[in-house]
mmCIF file of the N, C-alpha and C atoms, coordinates in Angstrom:
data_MODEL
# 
_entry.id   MODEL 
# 
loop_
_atom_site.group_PDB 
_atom_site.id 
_atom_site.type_symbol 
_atom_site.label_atom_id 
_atom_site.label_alt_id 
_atom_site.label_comp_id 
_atom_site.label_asym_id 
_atom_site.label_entity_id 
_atom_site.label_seq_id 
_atom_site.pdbx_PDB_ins_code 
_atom_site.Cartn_x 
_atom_site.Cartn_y 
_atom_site.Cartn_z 
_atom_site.occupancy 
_atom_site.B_iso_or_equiv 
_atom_site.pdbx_formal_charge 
_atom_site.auth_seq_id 
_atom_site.auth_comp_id 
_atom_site.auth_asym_id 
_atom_site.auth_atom_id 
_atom_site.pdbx_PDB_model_num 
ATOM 1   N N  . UNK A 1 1  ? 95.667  103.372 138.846 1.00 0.00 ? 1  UNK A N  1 
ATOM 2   C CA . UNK A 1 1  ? 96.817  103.935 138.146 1.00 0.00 ? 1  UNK A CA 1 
ATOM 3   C C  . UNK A 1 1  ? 96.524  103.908 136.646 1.00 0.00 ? 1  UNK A C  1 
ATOM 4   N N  . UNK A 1 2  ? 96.773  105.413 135.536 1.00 0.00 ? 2  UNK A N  1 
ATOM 5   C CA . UNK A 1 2  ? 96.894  105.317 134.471 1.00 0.00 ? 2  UNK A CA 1 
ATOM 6   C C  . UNK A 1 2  ? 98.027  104.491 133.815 1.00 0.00 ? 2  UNK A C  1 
ATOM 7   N N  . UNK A 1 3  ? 97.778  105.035 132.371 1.00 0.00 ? 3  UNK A N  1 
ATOM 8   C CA . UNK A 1 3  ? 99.108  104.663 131.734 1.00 0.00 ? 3  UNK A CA 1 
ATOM 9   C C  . UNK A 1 3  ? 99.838  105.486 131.554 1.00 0.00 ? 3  UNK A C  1 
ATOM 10  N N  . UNK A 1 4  ? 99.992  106.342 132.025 1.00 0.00 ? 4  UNK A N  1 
ATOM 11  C CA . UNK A 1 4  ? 100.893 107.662 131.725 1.00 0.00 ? 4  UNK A CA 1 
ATOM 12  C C  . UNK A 1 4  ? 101.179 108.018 133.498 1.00 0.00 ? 4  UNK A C  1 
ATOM 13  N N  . UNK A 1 5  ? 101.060 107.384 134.687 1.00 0.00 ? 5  UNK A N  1 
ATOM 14  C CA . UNK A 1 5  ? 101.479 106.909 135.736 1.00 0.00 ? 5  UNK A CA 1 
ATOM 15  C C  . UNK A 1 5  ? 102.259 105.987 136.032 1.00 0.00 ? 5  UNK A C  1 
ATOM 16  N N  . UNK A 1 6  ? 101.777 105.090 135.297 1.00 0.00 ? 6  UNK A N  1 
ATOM 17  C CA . UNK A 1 6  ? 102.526 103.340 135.107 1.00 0.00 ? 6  UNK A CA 1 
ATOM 18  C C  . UNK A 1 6  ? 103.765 104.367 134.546 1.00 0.00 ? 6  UNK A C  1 
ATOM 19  N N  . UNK A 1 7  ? 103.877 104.339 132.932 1.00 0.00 ? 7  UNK A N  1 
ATOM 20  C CA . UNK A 1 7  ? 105.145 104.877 132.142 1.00 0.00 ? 7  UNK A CA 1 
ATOM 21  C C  . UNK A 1 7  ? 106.091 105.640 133.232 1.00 0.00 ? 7  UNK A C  1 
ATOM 22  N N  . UNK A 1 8  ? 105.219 106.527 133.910 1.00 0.00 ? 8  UNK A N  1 
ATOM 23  C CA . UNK A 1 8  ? 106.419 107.322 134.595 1.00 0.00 ? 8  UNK A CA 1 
ATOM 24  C C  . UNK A 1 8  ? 107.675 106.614 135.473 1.00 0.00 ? 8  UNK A C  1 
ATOM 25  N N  . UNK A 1 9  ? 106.736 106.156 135.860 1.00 0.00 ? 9  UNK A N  1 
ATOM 26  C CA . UNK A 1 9  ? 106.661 105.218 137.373 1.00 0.00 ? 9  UNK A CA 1 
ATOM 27  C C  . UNK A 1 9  ? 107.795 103.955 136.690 1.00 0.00 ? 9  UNK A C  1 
ATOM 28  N N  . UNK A 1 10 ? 107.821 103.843 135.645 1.00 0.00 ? 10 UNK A N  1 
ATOM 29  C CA . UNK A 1 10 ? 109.016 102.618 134.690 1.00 0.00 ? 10 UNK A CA 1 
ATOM 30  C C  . UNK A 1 10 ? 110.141 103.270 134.094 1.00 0.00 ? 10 UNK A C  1 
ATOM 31  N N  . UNK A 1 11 ? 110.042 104.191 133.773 1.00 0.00 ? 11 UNK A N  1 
ATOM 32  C CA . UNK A 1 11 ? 111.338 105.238 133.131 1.00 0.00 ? 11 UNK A CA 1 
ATOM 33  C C  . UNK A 1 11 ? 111.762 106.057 134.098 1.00 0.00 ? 11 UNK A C  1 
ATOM 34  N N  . UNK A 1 12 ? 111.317 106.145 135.644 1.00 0.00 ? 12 UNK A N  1 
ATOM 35  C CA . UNK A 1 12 ? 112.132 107.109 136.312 1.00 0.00 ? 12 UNK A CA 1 
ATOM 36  C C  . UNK A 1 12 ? 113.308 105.848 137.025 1.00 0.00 ? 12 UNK A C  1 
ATOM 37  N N  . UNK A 1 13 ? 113.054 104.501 136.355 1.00 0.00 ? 13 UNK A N  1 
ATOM 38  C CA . UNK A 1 13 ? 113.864 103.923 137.400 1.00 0.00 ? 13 UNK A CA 1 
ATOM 39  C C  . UNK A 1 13 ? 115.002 103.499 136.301 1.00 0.00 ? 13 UNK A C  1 
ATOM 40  N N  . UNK A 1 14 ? 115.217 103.855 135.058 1.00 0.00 ? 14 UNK A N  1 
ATOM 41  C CA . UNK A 1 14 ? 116.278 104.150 134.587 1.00 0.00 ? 14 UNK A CA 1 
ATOM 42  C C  . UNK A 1 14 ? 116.872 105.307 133.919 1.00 0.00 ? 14 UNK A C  1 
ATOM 43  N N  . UNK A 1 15 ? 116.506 106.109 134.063 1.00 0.00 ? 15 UNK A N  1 
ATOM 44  C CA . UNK A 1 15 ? 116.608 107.746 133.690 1.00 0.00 ? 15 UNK A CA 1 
ATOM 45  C C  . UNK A 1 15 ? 117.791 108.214 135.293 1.00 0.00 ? 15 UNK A C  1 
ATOM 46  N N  . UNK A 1 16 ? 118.452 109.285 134.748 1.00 0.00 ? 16 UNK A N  1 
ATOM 47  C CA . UNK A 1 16 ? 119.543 109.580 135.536 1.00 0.00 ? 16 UNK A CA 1 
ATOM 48  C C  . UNK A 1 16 ? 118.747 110.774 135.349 1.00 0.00 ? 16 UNK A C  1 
ATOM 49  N N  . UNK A 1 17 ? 117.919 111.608 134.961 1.00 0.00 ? 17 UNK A N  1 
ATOM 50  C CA . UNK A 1 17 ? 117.505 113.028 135.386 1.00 0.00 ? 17 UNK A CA 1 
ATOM 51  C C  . UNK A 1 17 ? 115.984 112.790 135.323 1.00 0.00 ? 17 UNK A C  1 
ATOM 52  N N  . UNK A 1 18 ? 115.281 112.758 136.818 1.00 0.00 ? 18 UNK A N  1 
ATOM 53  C CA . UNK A 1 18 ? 113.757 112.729 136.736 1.00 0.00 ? 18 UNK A CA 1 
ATOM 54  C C  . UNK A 1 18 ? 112.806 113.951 136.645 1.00 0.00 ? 18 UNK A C  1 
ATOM 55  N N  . UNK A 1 19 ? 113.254 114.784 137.167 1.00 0.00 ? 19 UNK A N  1 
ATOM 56  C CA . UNK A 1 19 ? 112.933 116.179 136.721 1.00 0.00 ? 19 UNK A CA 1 
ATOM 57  C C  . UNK A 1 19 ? 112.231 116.598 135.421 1.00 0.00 ? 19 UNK A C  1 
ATOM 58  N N  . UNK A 1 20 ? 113.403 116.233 134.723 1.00 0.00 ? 20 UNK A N  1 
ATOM 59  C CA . UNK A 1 20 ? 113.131 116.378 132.724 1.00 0.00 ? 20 UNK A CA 1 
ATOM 60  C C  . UNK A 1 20 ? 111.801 115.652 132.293 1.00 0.00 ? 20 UNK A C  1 
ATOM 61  N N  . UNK A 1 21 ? 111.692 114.325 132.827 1.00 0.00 ? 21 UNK A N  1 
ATOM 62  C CA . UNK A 1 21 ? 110.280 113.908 132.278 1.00 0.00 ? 21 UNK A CA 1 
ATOM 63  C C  . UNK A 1 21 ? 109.326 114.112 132.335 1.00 0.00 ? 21 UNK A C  1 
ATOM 64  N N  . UNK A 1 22 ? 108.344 114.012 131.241 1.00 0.00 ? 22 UNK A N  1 
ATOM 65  C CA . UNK A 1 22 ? 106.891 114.059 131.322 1.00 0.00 ? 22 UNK A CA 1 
ATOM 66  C C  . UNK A 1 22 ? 106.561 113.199 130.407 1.00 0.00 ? 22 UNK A C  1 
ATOM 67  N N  . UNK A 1 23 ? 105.414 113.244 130.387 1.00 0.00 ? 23 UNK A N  1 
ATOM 68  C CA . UNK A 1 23 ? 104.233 112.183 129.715 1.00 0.00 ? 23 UNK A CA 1 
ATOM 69  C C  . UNK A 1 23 ? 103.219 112.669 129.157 1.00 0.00 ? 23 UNK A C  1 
ATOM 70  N N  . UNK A 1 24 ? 102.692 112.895 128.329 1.00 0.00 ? 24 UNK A N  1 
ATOM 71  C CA . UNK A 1 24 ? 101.615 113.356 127.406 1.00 0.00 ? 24 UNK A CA 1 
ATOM 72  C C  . UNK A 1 24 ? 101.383 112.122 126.628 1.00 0.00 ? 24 UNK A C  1 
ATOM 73  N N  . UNK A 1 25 ? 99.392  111.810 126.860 1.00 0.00 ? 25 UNK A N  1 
ATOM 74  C CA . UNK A 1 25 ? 98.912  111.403 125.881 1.00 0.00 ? 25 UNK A CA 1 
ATOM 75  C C  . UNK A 1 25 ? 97.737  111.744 125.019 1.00 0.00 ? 25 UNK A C  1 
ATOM 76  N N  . UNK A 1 26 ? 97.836  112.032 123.561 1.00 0.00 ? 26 UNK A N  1 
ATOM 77  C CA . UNK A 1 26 ? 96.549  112.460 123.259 1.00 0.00 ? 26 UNK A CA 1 
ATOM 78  C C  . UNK A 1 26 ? 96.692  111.649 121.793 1.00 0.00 ? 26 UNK A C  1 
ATOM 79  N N  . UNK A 1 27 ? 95.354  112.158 121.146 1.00 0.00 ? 27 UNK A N  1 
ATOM 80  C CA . UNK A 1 27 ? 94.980  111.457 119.947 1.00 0.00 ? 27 UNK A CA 1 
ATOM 81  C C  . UNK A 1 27 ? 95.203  112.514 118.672 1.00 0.00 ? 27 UNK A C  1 
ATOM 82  N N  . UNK A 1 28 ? 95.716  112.156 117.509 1.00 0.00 ? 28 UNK A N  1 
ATOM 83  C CA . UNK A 1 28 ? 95.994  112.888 116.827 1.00 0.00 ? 28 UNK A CA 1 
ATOM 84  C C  . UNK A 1 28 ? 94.573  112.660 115.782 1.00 0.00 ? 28 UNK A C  1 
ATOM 85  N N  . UNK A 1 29 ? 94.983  113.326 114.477 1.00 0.00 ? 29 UNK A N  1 
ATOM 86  C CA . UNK A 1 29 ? 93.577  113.731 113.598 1.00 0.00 ? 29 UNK A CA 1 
ATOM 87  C C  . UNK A 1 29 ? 92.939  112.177 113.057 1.00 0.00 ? 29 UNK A C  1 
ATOM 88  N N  . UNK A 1 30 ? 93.866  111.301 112.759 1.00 0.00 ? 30 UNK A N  1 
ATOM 89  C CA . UNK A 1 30 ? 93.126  110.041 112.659 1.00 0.00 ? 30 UNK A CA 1 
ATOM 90  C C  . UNK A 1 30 ? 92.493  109.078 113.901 1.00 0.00 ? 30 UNK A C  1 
ATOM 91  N N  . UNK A 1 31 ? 92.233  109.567 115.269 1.00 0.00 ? 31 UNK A N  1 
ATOM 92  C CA . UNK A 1 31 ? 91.968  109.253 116.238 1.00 0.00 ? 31 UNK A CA 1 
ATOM 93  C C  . UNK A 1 31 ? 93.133  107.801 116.520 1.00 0.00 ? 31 UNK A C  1 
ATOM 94  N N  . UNK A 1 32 ? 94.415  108.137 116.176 1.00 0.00 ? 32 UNK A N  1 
ATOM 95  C CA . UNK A 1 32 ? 95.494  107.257 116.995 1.00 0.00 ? 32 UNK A CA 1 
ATOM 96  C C  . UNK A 1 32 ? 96.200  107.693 117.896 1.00 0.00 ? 32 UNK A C  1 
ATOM 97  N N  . UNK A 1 33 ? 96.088  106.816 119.120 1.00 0.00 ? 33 UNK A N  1 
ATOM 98  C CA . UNK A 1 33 ? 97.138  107.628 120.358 1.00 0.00 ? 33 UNK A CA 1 
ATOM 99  C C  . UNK A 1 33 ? 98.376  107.850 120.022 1.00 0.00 ? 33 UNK A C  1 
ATOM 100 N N  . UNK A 1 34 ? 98.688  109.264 120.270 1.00 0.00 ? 34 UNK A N  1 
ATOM 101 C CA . UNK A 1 34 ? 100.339 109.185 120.243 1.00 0.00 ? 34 UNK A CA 1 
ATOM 102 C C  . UNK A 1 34 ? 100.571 109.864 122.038 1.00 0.00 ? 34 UNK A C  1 
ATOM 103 N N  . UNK A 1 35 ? 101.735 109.108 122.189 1.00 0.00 ? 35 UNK A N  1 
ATOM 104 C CA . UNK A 1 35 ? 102.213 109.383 123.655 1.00 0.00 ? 35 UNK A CA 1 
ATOM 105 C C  . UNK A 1 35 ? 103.473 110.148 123.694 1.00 0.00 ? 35 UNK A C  1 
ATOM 106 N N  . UNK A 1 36 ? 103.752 111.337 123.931 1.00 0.00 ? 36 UNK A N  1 
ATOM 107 C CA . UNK A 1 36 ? 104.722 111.797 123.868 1.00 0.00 ? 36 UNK A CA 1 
ATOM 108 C C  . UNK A 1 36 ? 105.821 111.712 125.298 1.00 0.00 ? 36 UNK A C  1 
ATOM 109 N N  . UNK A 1 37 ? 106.900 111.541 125.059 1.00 0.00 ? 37 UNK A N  1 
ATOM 110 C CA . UNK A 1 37 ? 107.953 111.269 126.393 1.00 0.00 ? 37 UNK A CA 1 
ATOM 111 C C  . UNK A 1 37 ? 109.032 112.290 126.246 1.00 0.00 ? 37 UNK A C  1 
ATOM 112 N N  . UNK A 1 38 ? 108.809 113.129 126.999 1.00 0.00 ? 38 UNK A N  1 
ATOM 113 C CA . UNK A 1 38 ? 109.728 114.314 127.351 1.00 0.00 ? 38 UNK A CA 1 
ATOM 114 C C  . UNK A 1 38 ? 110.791 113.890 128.248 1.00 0.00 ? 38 UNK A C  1 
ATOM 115 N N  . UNK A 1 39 ? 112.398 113.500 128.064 1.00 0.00 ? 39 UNK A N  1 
ATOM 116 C CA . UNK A 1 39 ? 113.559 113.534 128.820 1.00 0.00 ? 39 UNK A CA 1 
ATOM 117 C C  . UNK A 1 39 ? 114.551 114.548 128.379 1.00 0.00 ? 39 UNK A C  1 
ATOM 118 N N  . UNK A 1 40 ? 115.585 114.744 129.061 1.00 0.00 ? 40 UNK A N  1 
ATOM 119 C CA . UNK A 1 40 ? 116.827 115.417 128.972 1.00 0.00 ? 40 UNK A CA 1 
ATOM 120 C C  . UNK A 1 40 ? 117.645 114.228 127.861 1.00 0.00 ? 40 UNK A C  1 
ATOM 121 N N  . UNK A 1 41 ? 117.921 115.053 126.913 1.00 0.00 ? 41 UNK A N  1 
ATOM 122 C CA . UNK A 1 41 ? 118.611 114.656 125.806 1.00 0.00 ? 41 UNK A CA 1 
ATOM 123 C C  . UNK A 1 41 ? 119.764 113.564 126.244 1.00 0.00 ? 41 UNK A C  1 
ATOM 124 N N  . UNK A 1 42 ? 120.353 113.261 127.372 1.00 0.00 ? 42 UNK A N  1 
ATOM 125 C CA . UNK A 1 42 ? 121.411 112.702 127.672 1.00 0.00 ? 42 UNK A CA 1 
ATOM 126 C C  . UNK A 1 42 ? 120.748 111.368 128.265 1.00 0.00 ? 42 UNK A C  1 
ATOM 127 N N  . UNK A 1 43 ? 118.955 111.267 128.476 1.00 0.00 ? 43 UNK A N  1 
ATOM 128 C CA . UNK A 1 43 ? 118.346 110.312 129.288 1.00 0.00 ? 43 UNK A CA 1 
ATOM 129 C C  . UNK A 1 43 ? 117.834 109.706 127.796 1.00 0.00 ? 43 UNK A C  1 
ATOM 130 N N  . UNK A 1 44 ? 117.465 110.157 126.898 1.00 0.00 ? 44 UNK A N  1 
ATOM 131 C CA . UNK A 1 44 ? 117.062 109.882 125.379 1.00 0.00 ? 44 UNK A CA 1 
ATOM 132 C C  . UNK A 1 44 ? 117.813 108.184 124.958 1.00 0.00 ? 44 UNK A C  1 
ATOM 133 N N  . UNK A 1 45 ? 119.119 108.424 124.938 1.00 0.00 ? 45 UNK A N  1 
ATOM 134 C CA . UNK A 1 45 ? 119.622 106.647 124.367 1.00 0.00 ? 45 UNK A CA 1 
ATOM 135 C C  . UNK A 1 45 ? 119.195 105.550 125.929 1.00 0.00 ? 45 UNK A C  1 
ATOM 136 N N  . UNK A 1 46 ? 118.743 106.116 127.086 1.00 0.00 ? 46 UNK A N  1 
ATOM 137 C CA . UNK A 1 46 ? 118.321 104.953 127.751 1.00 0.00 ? 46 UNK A CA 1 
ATOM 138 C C  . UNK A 1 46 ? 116.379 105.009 127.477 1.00 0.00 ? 46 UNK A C  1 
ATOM 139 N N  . UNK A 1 47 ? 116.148 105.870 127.216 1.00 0.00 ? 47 UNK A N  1 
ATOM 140 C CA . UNK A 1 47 ? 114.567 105.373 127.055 1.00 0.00 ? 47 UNK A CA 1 
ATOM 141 C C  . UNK A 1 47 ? 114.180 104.578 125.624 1.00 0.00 ? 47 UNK A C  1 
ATOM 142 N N  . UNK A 1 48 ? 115.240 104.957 124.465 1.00 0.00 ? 48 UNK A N  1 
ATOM 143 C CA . UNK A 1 48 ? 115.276 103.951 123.136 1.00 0.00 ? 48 UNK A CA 1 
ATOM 144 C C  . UNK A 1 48 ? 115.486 102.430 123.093 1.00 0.00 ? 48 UNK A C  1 
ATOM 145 N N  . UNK A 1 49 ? 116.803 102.442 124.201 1.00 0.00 ? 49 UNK A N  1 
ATOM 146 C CA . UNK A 1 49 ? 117.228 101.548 124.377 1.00 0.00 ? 49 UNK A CA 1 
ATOM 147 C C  . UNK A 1 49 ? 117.989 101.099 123.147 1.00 0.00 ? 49 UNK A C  1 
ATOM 148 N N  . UNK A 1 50 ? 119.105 99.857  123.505 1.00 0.00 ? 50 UNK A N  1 
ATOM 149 C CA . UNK A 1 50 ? 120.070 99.095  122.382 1.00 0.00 ? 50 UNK A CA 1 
ATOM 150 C C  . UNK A 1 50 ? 118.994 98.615  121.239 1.00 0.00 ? 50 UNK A C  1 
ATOM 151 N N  . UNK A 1 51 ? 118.893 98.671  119.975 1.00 0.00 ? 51 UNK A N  1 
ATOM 152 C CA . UNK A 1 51 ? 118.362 98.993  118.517 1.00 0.00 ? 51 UNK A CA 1 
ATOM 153 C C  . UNK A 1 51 ? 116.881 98.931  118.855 1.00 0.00 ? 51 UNK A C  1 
ATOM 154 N N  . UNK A 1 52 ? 116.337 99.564  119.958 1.00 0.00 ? 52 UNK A N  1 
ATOM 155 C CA . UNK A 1 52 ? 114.816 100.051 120.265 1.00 0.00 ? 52 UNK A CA 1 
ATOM 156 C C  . UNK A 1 52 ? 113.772 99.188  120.846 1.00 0.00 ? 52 UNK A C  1 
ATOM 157 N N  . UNK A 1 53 ? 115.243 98.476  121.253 1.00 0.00 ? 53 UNK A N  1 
ATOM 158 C CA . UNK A 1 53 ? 114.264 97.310  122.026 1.00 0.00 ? 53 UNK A CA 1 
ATOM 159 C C  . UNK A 1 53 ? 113.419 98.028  123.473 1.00 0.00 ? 53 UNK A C  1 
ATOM 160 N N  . UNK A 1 54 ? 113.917 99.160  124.124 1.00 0.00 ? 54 UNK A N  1 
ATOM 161 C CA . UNK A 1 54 ? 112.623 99.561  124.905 1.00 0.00 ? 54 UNK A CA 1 
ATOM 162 C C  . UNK A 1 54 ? 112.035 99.812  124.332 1.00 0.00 ? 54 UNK A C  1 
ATOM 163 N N  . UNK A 1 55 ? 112.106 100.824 123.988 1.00 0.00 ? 55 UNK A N  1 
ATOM 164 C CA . UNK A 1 55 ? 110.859 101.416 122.697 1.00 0.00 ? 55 UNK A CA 1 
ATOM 165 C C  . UNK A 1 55 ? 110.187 100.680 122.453 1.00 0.00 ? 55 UNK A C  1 
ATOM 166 N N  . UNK A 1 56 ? 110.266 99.230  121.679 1.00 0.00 ? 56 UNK A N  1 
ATOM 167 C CA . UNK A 1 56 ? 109.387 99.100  121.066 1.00 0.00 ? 56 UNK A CA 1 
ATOM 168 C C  . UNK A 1 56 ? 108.823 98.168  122.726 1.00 0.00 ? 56 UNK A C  1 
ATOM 169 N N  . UNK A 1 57 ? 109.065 97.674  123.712 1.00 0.00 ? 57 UNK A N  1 
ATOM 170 C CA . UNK A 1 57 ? 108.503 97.434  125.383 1.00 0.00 ? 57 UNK A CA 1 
ATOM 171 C C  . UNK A 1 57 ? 107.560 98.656  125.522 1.00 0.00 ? 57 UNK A C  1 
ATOM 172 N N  . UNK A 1 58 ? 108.280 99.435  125.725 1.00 0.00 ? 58 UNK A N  1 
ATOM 173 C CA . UNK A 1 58 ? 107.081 101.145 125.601 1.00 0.00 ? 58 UNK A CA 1 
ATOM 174 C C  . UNK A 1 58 ? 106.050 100.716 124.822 1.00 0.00 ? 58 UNK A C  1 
ATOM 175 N N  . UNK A 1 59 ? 106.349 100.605 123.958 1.00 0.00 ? 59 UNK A N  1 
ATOM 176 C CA . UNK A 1 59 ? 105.096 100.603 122.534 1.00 0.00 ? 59 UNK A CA 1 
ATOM 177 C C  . UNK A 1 59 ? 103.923 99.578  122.632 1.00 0.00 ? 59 UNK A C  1 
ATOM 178 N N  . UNK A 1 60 ? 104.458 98.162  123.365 1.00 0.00 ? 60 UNK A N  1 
ATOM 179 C CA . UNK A 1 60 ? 103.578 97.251  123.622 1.00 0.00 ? 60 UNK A CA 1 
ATOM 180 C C  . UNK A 1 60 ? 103.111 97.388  124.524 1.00 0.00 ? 60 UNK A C  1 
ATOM 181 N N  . UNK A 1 61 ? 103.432 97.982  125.443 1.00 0.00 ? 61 UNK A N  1 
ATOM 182 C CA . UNK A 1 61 ? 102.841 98.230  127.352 1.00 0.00 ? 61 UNK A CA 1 
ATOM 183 C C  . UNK A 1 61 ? 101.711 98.914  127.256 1.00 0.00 ? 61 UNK A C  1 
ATOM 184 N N  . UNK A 1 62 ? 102.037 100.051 125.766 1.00 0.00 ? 62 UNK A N  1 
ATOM 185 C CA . UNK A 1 62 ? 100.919 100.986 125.744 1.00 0.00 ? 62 UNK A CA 1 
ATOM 186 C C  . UNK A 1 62 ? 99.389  100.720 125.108 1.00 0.00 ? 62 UNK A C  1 
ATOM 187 N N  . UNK A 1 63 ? 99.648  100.109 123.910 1.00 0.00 ? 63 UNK A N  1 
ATOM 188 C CA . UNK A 1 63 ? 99.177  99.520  123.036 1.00 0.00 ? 63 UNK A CA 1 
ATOM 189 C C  . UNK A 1 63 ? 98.250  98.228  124.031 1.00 0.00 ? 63 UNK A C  1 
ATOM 190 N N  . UNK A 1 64 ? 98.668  97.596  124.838 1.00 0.00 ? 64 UNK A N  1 
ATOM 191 C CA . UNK A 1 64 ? 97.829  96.359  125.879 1.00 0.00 ? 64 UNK A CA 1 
ATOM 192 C C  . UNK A 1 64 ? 96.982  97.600  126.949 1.00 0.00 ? 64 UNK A C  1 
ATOM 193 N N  . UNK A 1 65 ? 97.901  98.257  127.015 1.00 0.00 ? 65 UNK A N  1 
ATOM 194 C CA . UNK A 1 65 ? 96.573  99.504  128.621 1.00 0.00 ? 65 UNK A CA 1 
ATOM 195 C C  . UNK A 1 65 ? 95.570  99.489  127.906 1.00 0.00 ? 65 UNK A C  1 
ATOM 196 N N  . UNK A 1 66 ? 96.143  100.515 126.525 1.00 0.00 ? 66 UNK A N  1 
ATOM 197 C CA . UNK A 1 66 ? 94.488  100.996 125.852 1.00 0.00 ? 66 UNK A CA 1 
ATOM 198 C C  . UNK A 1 66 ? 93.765  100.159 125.127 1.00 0.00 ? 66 UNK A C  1 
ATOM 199 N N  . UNK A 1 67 ? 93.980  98.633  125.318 1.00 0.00 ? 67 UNK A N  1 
ATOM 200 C CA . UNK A 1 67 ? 93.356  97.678  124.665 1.00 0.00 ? 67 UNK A CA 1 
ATOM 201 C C  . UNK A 1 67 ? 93.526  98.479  123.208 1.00 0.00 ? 67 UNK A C  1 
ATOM 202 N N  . UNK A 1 68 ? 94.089  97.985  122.306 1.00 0.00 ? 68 UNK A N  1 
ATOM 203 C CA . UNK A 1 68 ? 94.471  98.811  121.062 1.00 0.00 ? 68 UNK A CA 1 
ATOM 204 C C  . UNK A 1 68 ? 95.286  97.794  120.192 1.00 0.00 ? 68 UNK A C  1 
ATOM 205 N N  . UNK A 1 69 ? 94.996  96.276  120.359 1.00 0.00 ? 69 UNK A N  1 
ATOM 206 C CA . UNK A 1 69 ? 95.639  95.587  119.353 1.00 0.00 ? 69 UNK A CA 1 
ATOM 207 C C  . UNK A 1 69 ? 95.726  95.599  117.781 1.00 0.00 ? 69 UNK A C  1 
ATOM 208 N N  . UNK A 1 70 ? 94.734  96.590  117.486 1.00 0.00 ? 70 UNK A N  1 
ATOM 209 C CA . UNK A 1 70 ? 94.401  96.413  116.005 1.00 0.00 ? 70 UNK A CA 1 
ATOM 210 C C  . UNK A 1 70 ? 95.317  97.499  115.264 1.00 0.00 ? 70 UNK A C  1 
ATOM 211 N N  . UNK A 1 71 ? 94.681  98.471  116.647 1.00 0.00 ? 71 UNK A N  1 
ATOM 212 C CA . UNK A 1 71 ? 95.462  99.637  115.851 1.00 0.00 ? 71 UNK A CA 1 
ATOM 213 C C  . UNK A 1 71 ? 96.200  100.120 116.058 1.00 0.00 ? 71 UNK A C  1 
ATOM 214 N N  . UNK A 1 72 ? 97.522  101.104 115.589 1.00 0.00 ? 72 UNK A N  1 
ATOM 215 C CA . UNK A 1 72 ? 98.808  101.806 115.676 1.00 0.00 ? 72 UNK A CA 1 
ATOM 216 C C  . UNK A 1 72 ? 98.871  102.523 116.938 1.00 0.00 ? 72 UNK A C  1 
ATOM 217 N N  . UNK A 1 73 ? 100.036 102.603 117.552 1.00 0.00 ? 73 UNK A N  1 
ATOM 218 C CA . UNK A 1 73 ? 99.874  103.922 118.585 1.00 0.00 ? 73 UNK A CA 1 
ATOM 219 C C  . UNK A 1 73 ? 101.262 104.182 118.196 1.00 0.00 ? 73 UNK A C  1 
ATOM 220 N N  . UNK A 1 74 ? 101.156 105.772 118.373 1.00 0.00 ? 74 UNK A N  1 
ATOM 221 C CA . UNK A 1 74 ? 102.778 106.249 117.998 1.00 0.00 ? 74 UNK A CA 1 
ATOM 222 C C  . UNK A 1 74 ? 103.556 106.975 119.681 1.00 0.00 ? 74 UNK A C  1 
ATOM 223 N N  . UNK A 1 75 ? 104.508 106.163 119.188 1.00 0.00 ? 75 UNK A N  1 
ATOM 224 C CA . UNK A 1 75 ? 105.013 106.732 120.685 1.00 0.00 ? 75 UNK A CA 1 
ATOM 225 C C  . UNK A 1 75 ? 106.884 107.484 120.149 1.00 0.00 ? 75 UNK A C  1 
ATOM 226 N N  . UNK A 1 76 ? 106.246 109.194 120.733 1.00 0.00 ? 76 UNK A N  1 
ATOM 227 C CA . UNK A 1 76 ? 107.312 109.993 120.282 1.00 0.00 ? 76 UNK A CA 1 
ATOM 228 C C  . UNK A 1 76 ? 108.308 110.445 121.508 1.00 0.00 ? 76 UNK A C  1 
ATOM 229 N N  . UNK A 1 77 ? 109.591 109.583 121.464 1.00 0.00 ? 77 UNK A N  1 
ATOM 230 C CA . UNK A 1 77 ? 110.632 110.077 122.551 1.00 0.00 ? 77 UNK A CA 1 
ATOM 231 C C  . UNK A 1 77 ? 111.116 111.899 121.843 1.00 0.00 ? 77 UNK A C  1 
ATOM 232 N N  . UNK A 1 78 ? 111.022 113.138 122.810 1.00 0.00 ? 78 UNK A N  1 
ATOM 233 C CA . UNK A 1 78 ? 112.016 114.492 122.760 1.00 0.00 ? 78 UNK A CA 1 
ATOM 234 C C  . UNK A 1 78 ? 112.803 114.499 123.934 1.00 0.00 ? 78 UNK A C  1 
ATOM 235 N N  . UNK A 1 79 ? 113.882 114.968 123.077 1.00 0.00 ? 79 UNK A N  1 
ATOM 236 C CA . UNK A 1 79 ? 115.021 115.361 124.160 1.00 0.00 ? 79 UNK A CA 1 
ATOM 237 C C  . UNK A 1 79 ? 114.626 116.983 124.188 1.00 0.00 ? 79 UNK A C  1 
ATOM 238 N N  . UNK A 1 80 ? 114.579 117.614 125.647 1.00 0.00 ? 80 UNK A N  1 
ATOM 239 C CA . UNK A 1 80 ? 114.499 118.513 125.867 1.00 0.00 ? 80 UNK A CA 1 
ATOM 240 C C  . UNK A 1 80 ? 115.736 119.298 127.111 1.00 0.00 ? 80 UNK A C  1 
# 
């Protein structure tokens, strides 16, 4: 299992519309991962979570897969 399997596989079990999601990960021009998380705008305040405390769970889950302690990973929630 990836990390963009894992992620799914953790946000479809609190998301009320599974459909809407996706997962994209790629590297932007400074070679830092950014992971993008596609939900339905109304699934958006449960993947942030109360003052980003998932988010920032997201952020560390991701950051330990890709062995990446040193460096930044940006992880961008859209409501679509």
């Amino acid at each position: 299992m990836n990390i963009i399997d894992g992620l799914q596989n953790l946000i479809k079990n609190f998301i009320e519309n599974e459909e809407s999601l996706s997962i994209d990960l790629k590297k932007n021009e400074y070679d830092v991962p950014v992971v993008t998380i596609r939900v339905s705008h109304s699934d958006m305040r449960k993947v942030i979570g109360i003052q980003g405390k998932i988010y920032r769970a997201i952020k560390t889950l991701v950051r330990f897969s890709l062995r990446n302690d040193l460096a930044d990973v940006i992880i961008d929630v859209v409501g679509q």
